[in-house]
C-alpha positions as CSV (number, residue, x, y, z in Angstrom):
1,X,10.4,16.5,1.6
2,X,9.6,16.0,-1.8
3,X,10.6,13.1,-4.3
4,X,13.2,14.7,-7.5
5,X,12.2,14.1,-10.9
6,X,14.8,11.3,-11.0
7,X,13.8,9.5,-7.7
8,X,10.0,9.4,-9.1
9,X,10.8,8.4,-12.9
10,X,12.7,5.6,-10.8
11,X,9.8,4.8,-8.5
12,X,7.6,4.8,-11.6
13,X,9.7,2.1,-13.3
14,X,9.6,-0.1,-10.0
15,X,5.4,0.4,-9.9
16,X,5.0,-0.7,-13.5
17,X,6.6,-3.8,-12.7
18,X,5.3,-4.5,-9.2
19,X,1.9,-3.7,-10.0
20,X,1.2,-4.7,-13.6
21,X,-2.7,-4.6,-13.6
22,X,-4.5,-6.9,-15.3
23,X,-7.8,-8.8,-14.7
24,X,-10.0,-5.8,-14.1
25,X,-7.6,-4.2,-11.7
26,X,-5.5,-0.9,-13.0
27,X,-2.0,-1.0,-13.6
28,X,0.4,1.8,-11.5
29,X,1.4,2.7,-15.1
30,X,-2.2,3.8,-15.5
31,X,-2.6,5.7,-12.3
32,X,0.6,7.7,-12.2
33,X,1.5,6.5,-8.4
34,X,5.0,8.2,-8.7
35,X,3.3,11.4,-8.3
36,X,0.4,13.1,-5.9
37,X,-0.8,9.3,-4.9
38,X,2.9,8.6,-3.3
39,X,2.9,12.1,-2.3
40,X,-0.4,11.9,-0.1
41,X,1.1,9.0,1.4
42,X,4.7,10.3,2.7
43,X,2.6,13.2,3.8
44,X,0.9,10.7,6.2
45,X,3.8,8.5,7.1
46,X,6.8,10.5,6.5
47,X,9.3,8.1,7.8
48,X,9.3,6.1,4.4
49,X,11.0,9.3,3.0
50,X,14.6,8.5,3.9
51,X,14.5,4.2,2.9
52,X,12.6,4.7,0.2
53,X,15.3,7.2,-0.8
54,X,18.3,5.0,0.0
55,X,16.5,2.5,-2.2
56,X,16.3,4.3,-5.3
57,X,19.5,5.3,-5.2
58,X,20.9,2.2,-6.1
59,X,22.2,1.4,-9.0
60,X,20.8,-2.0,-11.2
61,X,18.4,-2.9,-13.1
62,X,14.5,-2.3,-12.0
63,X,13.1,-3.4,-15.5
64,X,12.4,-7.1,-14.2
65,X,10.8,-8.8,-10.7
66,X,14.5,-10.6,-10.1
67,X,16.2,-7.2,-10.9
68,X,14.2,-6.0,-8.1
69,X,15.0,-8.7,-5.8
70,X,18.4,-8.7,-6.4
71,X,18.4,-4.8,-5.3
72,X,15.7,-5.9,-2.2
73,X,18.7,-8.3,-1.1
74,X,21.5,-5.0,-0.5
75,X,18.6,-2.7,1.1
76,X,15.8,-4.9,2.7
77,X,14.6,-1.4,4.4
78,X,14.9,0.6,1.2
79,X,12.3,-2.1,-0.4
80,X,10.3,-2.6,2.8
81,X,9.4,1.2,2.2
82,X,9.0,1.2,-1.4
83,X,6.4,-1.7,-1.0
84,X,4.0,-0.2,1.6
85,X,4.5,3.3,0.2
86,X,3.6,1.7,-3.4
87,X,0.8,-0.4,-2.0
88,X,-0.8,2.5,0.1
89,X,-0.5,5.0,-3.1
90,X,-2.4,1.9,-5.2
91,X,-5.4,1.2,-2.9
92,X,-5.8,4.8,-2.0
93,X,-6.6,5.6,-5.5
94,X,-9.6,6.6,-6.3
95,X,-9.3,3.9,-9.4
96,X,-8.8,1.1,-7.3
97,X,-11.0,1.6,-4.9
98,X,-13.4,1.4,-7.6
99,X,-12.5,-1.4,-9.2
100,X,-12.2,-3.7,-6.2
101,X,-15.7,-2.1,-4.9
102,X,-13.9,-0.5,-2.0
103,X,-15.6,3.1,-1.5
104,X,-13.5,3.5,1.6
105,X,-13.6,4.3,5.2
106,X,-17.3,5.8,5.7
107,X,-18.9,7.6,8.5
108,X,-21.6,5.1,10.3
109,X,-23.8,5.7,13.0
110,X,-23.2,3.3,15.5
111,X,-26.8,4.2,17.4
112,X,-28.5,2.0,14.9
113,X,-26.8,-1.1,16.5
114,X,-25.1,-4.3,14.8
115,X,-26.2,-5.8,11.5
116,X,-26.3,-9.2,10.6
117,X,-22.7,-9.5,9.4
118,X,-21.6,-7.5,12.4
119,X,-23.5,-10.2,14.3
120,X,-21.7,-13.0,12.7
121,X,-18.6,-12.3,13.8
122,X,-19.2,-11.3,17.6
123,X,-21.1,-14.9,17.8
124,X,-18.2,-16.7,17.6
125,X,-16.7,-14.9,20.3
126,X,-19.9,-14.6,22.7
127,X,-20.3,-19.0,22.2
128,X,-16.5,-19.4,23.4
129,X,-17.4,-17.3,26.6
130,X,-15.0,-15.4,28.7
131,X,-11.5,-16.4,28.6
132,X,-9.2,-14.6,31.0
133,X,-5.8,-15.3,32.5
134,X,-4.2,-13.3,35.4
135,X,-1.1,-11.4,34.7
């Protein structure tokens, strides 16, 4: 199910104020999110389809953060879904992942054992010891 030209202009309009950019970090203008990026992610998590829909549907003005709110108040599910699908399309991008030094998920062979940082973390659990409670 694929967005209209309408729904995505929309969407595109709601990214450019939600994700502005800035410091280093690419603005959702920059990247085009409305398209293949927010594509690739309703592919993997269809079920965003119909809020994000509902959402952008209704009428007011997107051109401001408290324009947006406003519209958040009449369809909390509607933003809920425009938010994670907006967010996913944004740090799935290749751009981002850049900038933020993110190359993401990699393959890793687990037969060479725990690093030092892996280390780190298990410590903390190891020095508290076993805690269990019956059911």
């Amino acid at each position: 199910m694929s967005l209209s030209g309408t729904e995505r202009k929309r969407l595109g309009a709601l990214a450019r104020v939600m994700i502005p950019g800035g410091a280093g970090q690419p603005g959702a203008d920059a990247l085009g999110l409305e398209g293949a990026p927010v594509d690739d992610v309703l592919r993997i998590d269809p079920t965003r389809t119909g809020p994000l829909r509902r959402f952008l549907a209704l009428d007011g003005p997107i051109d401001t953060l408290a324009g947006i709110e406003a519209l958040a108040q009449c369809e909390p599910d509607g933003f809920a879904a425009v938010s994670v699908v907006l967010a996913n399309a944004y740090f799935m991008h290749p751009e981002t992942r850049a900038a933020i030094g993110y190359p993401g998920q990699e393959a890793r062979d687990a037969s060479v054992g725990l690093g030092e940082a892996d280390l780190a973390l298990v410590d903390v659990v190891a020095g508290r010891g076993p805690v269990f409670r019956r059911i």
